[in-house]
C-alpha positions as CSV (number, residue, x, y, z in Angstrom):
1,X,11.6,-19.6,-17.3
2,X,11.0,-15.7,-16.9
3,X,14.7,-15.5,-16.3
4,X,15.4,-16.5,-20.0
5,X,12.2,-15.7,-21.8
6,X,12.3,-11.9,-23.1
7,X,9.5,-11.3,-25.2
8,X,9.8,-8.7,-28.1
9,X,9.7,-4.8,-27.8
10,X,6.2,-3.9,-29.2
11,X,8.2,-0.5,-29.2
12,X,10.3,1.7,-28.0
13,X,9.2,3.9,-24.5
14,X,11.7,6.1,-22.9
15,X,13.4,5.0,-20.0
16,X,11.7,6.8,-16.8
17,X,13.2,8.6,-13.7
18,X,12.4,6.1,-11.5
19,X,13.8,8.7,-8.6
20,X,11.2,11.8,-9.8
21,X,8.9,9.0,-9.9
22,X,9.1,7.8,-6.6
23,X,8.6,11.3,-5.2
24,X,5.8,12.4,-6.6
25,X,4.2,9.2,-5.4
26,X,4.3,7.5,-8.5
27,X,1.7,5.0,-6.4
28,X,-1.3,7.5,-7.1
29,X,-2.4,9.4,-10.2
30,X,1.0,9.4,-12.4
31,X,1.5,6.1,-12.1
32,X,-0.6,3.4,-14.2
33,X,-0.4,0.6,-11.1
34,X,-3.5,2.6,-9.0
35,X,-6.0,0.8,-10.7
36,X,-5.1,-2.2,-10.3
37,X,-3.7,-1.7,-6.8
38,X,-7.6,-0.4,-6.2
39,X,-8.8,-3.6,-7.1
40,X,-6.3,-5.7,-5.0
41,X,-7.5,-3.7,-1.9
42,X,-11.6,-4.2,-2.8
43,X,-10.7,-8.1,-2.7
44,X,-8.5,-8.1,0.0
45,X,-9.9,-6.2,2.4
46,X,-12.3,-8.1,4.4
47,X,-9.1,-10.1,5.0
48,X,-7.1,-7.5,6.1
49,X,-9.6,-6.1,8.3
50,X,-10.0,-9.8,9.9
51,X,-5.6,-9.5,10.6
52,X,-6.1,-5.8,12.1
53,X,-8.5,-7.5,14.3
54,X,-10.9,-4.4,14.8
55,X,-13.1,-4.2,17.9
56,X,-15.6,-1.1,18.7
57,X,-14.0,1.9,20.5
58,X,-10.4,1.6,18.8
59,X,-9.2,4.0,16.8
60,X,-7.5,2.9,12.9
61,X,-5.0,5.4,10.9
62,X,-5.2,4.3,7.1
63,X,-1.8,5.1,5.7
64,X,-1.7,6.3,1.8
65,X,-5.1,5.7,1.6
66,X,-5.3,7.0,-1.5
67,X,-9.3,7.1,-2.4
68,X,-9.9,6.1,0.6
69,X,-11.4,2.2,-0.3
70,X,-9.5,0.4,2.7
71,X,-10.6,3.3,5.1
72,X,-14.4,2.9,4.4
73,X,-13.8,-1.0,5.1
74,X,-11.7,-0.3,8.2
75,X,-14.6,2.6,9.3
76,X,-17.5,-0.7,8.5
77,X,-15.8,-2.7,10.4
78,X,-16.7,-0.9,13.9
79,X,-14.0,0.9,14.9
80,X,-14.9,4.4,17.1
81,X,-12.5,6.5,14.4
82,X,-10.3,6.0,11.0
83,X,-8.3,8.3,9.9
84,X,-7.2,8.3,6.3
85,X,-4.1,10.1,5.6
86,X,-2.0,10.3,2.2
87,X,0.7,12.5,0.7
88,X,-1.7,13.2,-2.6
89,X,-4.2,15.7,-2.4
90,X,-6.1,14.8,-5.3
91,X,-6.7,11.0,-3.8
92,X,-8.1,13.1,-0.9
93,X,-10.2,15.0,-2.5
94,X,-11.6,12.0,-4.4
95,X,-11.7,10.1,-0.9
96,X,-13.5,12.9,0.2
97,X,-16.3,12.8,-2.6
98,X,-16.9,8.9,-2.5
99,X,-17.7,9.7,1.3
100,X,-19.8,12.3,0.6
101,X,-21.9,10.2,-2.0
102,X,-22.2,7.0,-0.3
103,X,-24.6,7.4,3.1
104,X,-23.6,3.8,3.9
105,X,-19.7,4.6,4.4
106,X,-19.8,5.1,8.2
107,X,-18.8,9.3,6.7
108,X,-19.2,10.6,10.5
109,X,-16.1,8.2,11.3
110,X,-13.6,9.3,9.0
111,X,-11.7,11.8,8.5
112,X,-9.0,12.5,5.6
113,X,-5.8,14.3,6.2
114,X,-2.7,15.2,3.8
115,X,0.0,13.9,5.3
116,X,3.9,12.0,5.5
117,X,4.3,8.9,6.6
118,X,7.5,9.5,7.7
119,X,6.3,12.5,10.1
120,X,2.9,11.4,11.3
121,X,1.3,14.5,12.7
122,X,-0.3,12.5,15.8
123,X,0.6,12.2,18.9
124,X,2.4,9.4,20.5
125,X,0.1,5.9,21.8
126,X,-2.5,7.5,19.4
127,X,-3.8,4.1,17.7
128,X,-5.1,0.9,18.6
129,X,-4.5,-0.2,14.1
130,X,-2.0,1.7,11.7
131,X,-2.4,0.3,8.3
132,X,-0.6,1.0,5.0
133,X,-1.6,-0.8,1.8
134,X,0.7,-0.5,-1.5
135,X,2.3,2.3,0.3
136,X,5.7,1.7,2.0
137,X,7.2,0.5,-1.5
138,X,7.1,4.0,-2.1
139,X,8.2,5.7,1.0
140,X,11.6,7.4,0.5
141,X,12.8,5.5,3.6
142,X,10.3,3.0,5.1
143,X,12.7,2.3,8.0
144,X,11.6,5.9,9.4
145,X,8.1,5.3,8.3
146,X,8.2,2.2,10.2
147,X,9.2,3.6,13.1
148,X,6.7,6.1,12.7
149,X,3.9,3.7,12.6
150,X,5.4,2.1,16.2
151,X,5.2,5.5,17.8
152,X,1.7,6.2,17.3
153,X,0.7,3.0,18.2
154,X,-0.1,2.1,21.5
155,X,1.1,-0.9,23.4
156,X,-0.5,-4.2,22.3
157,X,-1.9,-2.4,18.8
158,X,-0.9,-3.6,15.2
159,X,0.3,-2.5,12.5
160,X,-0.5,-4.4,9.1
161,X,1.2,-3.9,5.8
162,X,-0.1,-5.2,2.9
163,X,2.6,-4.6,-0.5
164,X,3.9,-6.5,-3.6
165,X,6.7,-9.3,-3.2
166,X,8.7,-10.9,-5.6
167,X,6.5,-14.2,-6.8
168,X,7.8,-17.2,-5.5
169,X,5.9,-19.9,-7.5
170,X,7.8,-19.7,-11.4
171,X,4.5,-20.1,-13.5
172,X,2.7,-17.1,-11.5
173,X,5.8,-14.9,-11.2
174,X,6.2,-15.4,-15.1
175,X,2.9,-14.6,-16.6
176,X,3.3,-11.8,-13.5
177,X,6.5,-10.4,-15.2
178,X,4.9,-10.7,-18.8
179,X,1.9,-8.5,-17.9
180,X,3.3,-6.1,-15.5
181,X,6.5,-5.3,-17.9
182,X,5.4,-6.0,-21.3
183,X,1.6,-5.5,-21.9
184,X,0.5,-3.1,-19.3
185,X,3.2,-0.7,-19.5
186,X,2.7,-0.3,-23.4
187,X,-1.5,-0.7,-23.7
188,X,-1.4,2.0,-20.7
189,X,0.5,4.5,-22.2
190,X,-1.5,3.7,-25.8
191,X,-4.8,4.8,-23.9
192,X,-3.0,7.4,-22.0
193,X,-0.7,9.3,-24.2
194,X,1.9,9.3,-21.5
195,X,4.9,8.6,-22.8
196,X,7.0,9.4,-20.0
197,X,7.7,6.0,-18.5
198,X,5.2,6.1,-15.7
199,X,3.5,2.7,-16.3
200,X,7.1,1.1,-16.2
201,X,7.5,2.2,-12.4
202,X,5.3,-0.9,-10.4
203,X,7.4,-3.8,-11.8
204,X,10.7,-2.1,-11.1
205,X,9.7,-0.9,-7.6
206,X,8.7,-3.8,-6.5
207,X,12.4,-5.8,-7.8
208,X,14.2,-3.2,-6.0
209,X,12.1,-3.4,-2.7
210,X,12.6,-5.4,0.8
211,X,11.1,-9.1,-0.2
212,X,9.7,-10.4,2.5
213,X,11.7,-11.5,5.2
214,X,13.7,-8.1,4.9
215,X,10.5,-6.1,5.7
216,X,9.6,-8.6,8.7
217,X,13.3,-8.0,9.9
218,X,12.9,-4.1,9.7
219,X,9.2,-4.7,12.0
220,X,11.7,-6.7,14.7
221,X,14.4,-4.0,14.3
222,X,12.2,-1.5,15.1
223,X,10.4,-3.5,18.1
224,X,7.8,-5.4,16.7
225,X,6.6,-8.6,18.3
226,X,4.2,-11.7,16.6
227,X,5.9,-10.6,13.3
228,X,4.5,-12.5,10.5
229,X,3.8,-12.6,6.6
230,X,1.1,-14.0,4.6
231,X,1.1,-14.4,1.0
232,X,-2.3,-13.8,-0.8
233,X,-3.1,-14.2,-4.5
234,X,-0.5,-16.9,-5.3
235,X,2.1,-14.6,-3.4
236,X,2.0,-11.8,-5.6
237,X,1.5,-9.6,-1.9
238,X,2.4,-10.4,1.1
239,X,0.1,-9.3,4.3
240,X,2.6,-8.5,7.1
241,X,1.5,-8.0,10.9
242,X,3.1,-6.7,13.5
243,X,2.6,-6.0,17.4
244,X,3.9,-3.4,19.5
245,X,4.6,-5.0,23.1
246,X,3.0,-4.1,26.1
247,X,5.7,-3.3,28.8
């Protein structure tokens, strides 16, 4: 049905840069998908700290944290340390406040740092957990962020990715497609004033992006073991795991 259903302009927004986009981590501030990507993390992530399998004494890096909701879950969870890195400042900075005001967020095991996820400024066997939510869609080359995320790890730690897929089930992936490209791109930039084509950059990200078994086959490339992927919310995202081997 969404494949022949195209619903009328309400008007006419300029096409955006999808490339500047991407780099200035469209994911964050400039883009209009961070509120709603905050609200898929609160309901998620009980679940996706059950996956990472936390235990006291290991140590968790939150990749693209953004404000830092996933690391506070990871940090009440019981883990000895969480680090929250992103390439944003400004999500730092707001990371940083929410820590500061909320003296049940576990503050004295966290720590924020401004960072790449393609060069990881931690030594090798580092981790026990790296997690990145909503962030390797916009990685310039998640291969190499991949990697990254294997070299810090140690042996026998995991690595869970939580990110957008294509929607499988027609009905979903159609009301999906008629929100995400039609009413939020328009109503956002109404409240906004941002004409610029930002709010048009989730739903073309995510049709351009590894679905999921190309993302699992990059894990296995890169040496991953107990690969797997499970849809959540009617398969709008797709919770992938990973294992580095012991040897």
């Amino acid at each position: 049905m969404s494949a022949t259903f195209t619903p009328p302009a309400l008007f006419t927004l300029p096409t955006p840069d999808y490339a500047a986009i991407k780099a200035r981590q469209q994911s964050t501030w400039a883009s209009g998908d961070y509120a709603m990507i905050a609200t898929t993390i609160n309901l998620v992530s009980e679940l996706l700290c059950e996956t990472a399998n936390i235990s006291g004494g290991e140590r968790v890096l939150d990749v693209a944290c953004g404000t830092g909701d996933l690391t506070r879950a990871f940090a009440d969870a019981g883990p000895a340390r969480v680090v929250g890195l992103d390439f944003t400042r400004e999500m730092l900075d707001v990371a940083e406040m929410k820590q500061k005001r909320d003296p049940t967020s576990h503050g004295d095991r966290i720590t924020y740092i401004e960072g790449d996820a393609q060069q990881l400024p931690f030594a090798d066997a580092a981790f026990d957990i790296v997690s990145i939510a909503f962030g390797i869609r916009n990685v310039a080359d998640p291969a190499k962020a991949i990697a990254e995320f294997f070299r810090v790890l140690r042996p026998g730690g995991r690595l869970v990715i939580l990110e957008f897929d294509k929607i499988r089930i027609p009905v979903v992936g159609w009301v999906s497609d008629f929100y995400t490209r039609r009413i939020m791109p328009h109503t956002a930039t109404l409240i906004s004033g941002d004409r610029s084509g930002a709010y048009k950059y989730l739903p073309a990200s995510v049709e351009t992006f590894l679905d999921r078994e190309q993302l699992g086959g990059v894990l296995r490339q890169t040496g991953f073991s107990e690969v797997s992927a499970k849809p959540l919310t009617m398969g709008v995202c797709i919770c992938h795991r990973g294992v580095k081997p012991v040897v």
